[in-house]
N, C-alpha and C positions, 0 to 999 in steps of 0.2 A: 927218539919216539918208540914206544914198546905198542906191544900185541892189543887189539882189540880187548877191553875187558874180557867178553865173553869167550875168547878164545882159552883162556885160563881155567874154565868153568867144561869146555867140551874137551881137553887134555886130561881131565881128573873125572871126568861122568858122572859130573853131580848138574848140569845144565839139564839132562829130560826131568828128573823130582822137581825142578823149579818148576819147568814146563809143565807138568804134571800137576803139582799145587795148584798154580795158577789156574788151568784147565777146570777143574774140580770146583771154583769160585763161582762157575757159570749158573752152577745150580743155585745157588743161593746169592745173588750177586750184591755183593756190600765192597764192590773195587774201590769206589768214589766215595767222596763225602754226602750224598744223596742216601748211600744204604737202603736203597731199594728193597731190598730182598727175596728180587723174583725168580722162577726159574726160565733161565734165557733159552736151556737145553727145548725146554717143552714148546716155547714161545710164545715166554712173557716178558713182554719188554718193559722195560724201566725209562726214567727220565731221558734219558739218551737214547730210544727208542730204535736202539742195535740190537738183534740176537747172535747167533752165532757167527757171522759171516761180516767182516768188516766191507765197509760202504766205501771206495774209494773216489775221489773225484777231480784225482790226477796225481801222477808222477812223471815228472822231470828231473832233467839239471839245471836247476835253478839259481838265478842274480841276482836277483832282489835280497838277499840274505846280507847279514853282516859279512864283511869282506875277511876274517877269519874264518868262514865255513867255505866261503864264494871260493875264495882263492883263483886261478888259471881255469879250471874244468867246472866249477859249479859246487853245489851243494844236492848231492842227490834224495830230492826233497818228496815225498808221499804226504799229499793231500787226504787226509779224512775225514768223510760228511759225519754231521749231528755232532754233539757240544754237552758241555752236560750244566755251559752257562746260558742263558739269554738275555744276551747284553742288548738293550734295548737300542743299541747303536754301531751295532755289528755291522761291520762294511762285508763281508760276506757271509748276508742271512742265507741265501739258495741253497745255498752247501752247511751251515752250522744248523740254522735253525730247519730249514724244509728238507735236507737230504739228499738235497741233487748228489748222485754219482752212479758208478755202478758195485753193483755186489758181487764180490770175488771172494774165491776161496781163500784159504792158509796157504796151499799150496801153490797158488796164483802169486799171494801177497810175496812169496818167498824167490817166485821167480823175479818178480819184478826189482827186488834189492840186487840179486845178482845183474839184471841188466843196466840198471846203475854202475854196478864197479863196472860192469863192461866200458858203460860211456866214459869213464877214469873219475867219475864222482868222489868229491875227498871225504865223502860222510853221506851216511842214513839218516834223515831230516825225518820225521816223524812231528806231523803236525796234527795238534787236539790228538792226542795217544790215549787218553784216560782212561776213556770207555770200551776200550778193544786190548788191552795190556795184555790179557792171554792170547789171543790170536797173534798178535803181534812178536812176544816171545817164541811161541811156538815159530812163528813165520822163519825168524832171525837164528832157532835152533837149526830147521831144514835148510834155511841158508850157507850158515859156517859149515854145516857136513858139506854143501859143495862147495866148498871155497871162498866163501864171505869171509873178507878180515878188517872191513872198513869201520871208523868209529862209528857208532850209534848217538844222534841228537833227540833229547827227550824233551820237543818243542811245545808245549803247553799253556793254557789259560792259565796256573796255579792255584785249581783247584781242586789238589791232590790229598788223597791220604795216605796219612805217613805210614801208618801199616802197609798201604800196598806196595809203595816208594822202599821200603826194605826188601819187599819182593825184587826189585829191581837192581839192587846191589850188584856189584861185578858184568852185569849188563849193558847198562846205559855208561856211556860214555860223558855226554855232555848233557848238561841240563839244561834247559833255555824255559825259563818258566815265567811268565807276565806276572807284575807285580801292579794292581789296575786301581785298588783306593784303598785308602787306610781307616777306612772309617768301615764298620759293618755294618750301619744303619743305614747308610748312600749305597753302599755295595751293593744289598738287598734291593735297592727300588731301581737300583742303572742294570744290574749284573740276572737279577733274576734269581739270589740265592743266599740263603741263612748264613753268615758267619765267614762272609769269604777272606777278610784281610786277618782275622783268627787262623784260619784252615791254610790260607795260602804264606803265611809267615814261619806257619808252623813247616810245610811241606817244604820250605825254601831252605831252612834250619837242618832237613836231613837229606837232601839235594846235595847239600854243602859239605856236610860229615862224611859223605861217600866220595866224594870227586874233586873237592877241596876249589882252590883257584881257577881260571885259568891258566891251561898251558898250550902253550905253540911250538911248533918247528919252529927249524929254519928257515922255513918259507912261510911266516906267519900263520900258518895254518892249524885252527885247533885239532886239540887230539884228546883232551881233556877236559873237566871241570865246569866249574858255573856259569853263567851269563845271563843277567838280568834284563829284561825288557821293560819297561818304564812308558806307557802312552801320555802323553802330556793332554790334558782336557781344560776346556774353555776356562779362565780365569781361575785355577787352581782348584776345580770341583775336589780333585782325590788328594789335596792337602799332599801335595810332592816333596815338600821338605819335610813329612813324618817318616815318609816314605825313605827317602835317602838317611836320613837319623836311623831308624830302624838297621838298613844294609850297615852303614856305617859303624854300631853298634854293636849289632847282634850275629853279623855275617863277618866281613872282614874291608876292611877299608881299601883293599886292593879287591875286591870283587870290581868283574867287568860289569857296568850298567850300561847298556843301550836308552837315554832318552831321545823320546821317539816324537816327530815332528806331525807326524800324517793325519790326525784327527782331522775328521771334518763330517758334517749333519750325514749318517744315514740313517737308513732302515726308520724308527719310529722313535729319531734325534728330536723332530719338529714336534711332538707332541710334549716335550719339556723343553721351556724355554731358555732355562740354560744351559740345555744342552743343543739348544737350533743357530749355532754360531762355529763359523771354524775359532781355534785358537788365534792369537796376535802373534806377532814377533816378540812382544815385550813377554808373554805367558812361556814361552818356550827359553829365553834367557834368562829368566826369572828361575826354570826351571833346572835348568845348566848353572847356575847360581849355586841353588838348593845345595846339588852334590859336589861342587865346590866346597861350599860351607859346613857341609858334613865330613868333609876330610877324604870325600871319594876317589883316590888316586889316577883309576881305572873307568874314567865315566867319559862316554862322549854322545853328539847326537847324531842322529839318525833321519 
């Protein structure tokens, strides 16, 4: 197992010009595929309705995670409010779509990574990152100068742009990015958003070119590379065998997929009827089928 990406980056003192770049984005902010273009500095907010100061709405050492991040001590995971999707069937609206948390600085955000490794956390979980990327960076630069060496999880809706995701190079450690429907016309009326299985295919494609597979210790535990999340929905709404043909294809047949079993009606589920129903047993086999038949070596559920 080798050094934290970023640690590579603050041995050579080319880590603050990233920090720095990304900084600089605030003013004009096009991080996401939304392209706002507000100034966040002055306070204008954009679709994700964060300015300068990321909204948090919890850290721990988290179990609920895939048992590669979980490992013995956890996944040390930071929760962050607002979303830059509106998935009409978000199990956690409070926090994505209304905001609950509280507002911390960078310099808060950076003690909080370090109290993480304190608790022996095997990784920085970074959940919905999108919209905070510079904060974040910055946060994880002031971190490694005190002694941060833990991998970084860049756990997201996947709906990244790939411009920004190059900013992230030597960074982010593991990708964990939801791959949610293949269709951008269903995407739009569940997701709340133009083009999401275009933008999030694409974002996954350079995910993958940066961190390749995954990789584990000897204690199964990641240190590296992709991971896909897969939610299985009622009677195949997001067309899940395109979904695994695509990974299967275009990514790599030993890419890790998490399909995920937990759908069930929330948020404003019951105002579409096909979406006011848990999945069946049969729709989640059905699904685990899929990446079978795609040739998915690395597929299991969840």
């Amino acid at each position: 197992m080798g050094k934290a990406s970023y640690m590579k980056l603050l041995e050579n003192n080319t880590f603050k010009k990233r920090v720095d770049k990304l900084k600089s984005m605030l003013n004009n902010c096009v991080l996401c595929p939304h392209q706002c273009s507000v100034d966040r500095i002055k306070g204008e907010a954009g679709f994700c309705k964060t300015l300068t100061h990321p909204v948090v709405s919890g850290a721990e050492a988290h179990y609920g995670e895939e048992k590669e991040l979980v490992g013995r001590h956890g996944s040390g995971t930071i929760f962050f409010s607002h979303c830059n999707l509106k998935c009409v069937f978000c199990q956690n609206y409070e926090i994505s779509h209304c905001g609950e948390g509280n507002e911390i600085s960078v310099e808060q955000l950076a003690e909080v990574m370090l109290y993480l490794q304190k608790r022996k956390c095997h990784n920085i979980n970074l959940v919905s990152p999108g919209h905070i990327i510079p904060q974040i960076v910055e946060a994880i630069y002031l971190a490694a100068n005190e002694g941060l060496t833990l991998p970084i999880v860049y756990n997201t809706n996947g709906y990244d742009l790939t411009d920004t995701l190059m900013l992230l190079e030597d960074i982010i450690d593991i990708y964990m990015p939801d791959l949610k429907f293949s269709d951008d016309t269903l995407a739009e009326k569940y997701l709340g958003v133009k083009q999401y299985y275009s933008i999030a295919t694409a974002a996954i494609k350079e995910m993958f070119h940066q961190v390749g597979n995954l990789k584990t210790d000897g204690n199964n535990i990641a240190y590296r590379g992709l991971m896909i999340r897969h939610l299985v929905m009622p009677e195949n709404i997001a067309s899940t065998d395109k979904i695994m043909g695509f990974i299967a294809n275009h990514i790599s047949k030993d890419t890790y997929i998490n399909v995920m079993s937990q759908y069930y009606p929330a948020y404003r589920s019951h105002d579409y009827k096909e979406l006011s129903q848990n999945i069946t047993r049969q729709d989640f086999q059905q699904a685990l089928k899929s990446a079978k038949e795609a040739g998915l070596t690395n597929s299991r559920g969840f």
